[in-house]
ZADO-1210 file (C-alpha; in nm, 4 decimals, padded with zeros to 6 digits):
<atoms>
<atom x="16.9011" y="02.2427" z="03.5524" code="UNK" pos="1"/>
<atom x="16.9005" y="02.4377" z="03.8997" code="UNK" pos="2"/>
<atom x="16.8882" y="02.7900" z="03.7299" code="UNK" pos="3"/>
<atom x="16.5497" y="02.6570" z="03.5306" code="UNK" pos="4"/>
<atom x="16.4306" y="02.5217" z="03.8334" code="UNK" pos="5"/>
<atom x="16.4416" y="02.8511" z="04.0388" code="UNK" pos="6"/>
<atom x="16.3220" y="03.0211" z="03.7129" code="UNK" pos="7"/>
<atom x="15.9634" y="02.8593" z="03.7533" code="UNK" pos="8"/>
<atom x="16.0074" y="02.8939" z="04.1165" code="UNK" pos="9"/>
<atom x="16.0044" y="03.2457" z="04.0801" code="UNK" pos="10"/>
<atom x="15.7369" y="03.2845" z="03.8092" code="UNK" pos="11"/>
<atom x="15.4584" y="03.1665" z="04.0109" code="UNK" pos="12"/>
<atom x="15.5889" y="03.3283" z="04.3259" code="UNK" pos="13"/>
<atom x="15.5367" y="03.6539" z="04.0927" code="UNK" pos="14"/>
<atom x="15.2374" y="03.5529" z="03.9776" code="UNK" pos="15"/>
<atom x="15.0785" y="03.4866" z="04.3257" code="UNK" pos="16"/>
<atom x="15.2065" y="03.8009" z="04.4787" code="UNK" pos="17"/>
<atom x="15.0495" y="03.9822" z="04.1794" code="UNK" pos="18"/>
<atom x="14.7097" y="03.8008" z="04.2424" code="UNK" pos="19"/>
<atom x="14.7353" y="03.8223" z="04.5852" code="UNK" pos="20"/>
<atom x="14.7912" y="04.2442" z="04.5251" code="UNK" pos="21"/>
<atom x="14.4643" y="04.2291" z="04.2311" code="UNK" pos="22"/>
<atom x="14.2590" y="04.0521" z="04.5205" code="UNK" pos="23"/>
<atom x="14.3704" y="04.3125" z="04.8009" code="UNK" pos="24"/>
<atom x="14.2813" y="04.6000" z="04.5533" code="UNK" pos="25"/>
<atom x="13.9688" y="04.4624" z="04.4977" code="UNK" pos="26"/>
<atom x="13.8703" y="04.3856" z="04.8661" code="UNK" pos="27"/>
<atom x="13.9504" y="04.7953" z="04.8835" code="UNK" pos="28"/>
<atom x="13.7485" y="04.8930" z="04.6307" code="UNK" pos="29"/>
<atom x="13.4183" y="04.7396" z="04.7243" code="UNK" pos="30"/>
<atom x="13.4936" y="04.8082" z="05.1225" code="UNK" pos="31"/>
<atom x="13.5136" y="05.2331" z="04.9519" code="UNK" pos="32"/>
<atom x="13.2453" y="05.1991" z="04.7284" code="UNK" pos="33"/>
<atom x="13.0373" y="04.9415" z="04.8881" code="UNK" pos="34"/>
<atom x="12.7116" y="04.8458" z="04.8176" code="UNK" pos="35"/>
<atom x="12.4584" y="05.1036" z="04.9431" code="UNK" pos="36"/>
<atom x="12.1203" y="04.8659" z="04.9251" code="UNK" pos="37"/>
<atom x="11.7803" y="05.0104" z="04.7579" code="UNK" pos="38"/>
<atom x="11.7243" y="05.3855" z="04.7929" code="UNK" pos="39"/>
<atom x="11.5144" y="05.4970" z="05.0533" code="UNK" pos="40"/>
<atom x="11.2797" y="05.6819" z="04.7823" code="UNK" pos="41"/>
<atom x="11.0221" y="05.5637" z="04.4865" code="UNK" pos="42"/>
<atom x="10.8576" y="05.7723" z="04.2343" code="UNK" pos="43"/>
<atom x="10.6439" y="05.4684" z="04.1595" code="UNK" pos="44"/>
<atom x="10.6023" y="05.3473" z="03.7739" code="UNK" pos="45"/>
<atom x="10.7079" y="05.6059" z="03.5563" code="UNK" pos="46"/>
<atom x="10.6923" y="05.5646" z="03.1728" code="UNK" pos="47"/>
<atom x="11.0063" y="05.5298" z="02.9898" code="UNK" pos="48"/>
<atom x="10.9216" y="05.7969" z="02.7471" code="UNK" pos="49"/>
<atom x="10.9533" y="06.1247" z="02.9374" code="UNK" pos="50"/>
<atom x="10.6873" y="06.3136" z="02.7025" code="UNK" pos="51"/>
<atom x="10.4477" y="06.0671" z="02.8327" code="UNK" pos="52"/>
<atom x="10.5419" y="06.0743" z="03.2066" code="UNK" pos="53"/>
<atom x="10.3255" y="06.1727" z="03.4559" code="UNK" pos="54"/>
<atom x="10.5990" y="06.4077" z="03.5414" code="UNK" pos="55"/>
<atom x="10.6625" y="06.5969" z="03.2409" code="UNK" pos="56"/>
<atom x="10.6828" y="06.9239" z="03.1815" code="UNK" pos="57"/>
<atom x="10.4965" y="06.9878" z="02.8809" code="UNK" pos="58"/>
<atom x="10.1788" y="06.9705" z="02.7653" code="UNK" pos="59"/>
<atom x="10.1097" y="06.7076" z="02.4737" code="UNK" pos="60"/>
<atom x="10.1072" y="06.8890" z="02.1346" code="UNK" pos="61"/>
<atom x="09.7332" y="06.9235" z="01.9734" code="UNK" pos="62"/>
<atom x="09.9132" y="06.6779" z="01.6551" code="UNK" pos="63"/>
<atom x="10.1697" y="06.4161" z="01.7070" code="UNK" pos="64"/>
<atom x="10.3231" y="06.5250" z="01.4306" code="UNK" pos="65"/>
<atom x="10.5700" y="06.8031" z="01.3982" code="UNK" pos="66"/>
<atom x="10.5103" y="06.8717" z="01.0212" code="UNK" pos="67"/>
<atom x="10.2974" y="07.1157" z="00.8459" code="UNK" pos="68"/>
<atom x="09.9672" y="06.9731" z="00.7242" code="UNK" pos="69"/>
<atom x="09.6195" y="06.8575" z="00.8669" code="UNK" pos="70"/>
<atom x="09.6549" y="06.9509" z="01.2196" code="UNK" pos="71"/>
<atom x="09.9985" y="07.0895" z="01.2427" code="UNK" pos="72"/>
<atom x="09.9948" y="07.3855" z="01.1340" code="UNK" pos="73"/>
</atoms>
């Protein structure tokens, strides 16, 4: 019954140390990559089409559609 005994021992001695190394790697990680906060710059609202943005760099087309017909041709 000993040998079982130190089996289970083991096991979570393992598992702790292999916590223990997730939660270390972890710590690391966000310490490197951090957290940065809000940028410094705003371009305001912008539309979440870009062909309807303030900023973009077309003109609108004279027809919304891009077919042949009244308008589009």
């Amino acid at each position: 019954m000993k040998a079982s005994n130190e089996s289970v021992v083991a096991t979570w001695v393992f598992v702790f140390i292999l916590a223990l190394c997730f939660a270390i790697l972890s710590l690391l990680a966000y310490k490197v990559i951090g957290d940065a906060g809000h940028p410094s710059w705003s371009y305001g609202v912008v539309r979440d089409v870009p062909g309807e943005s303030p900023y973009a760099v077309y003109r609108k087309a004279p027809s919304p559609q891009h077919v042949k017909g009244a308008g589009g041709e």
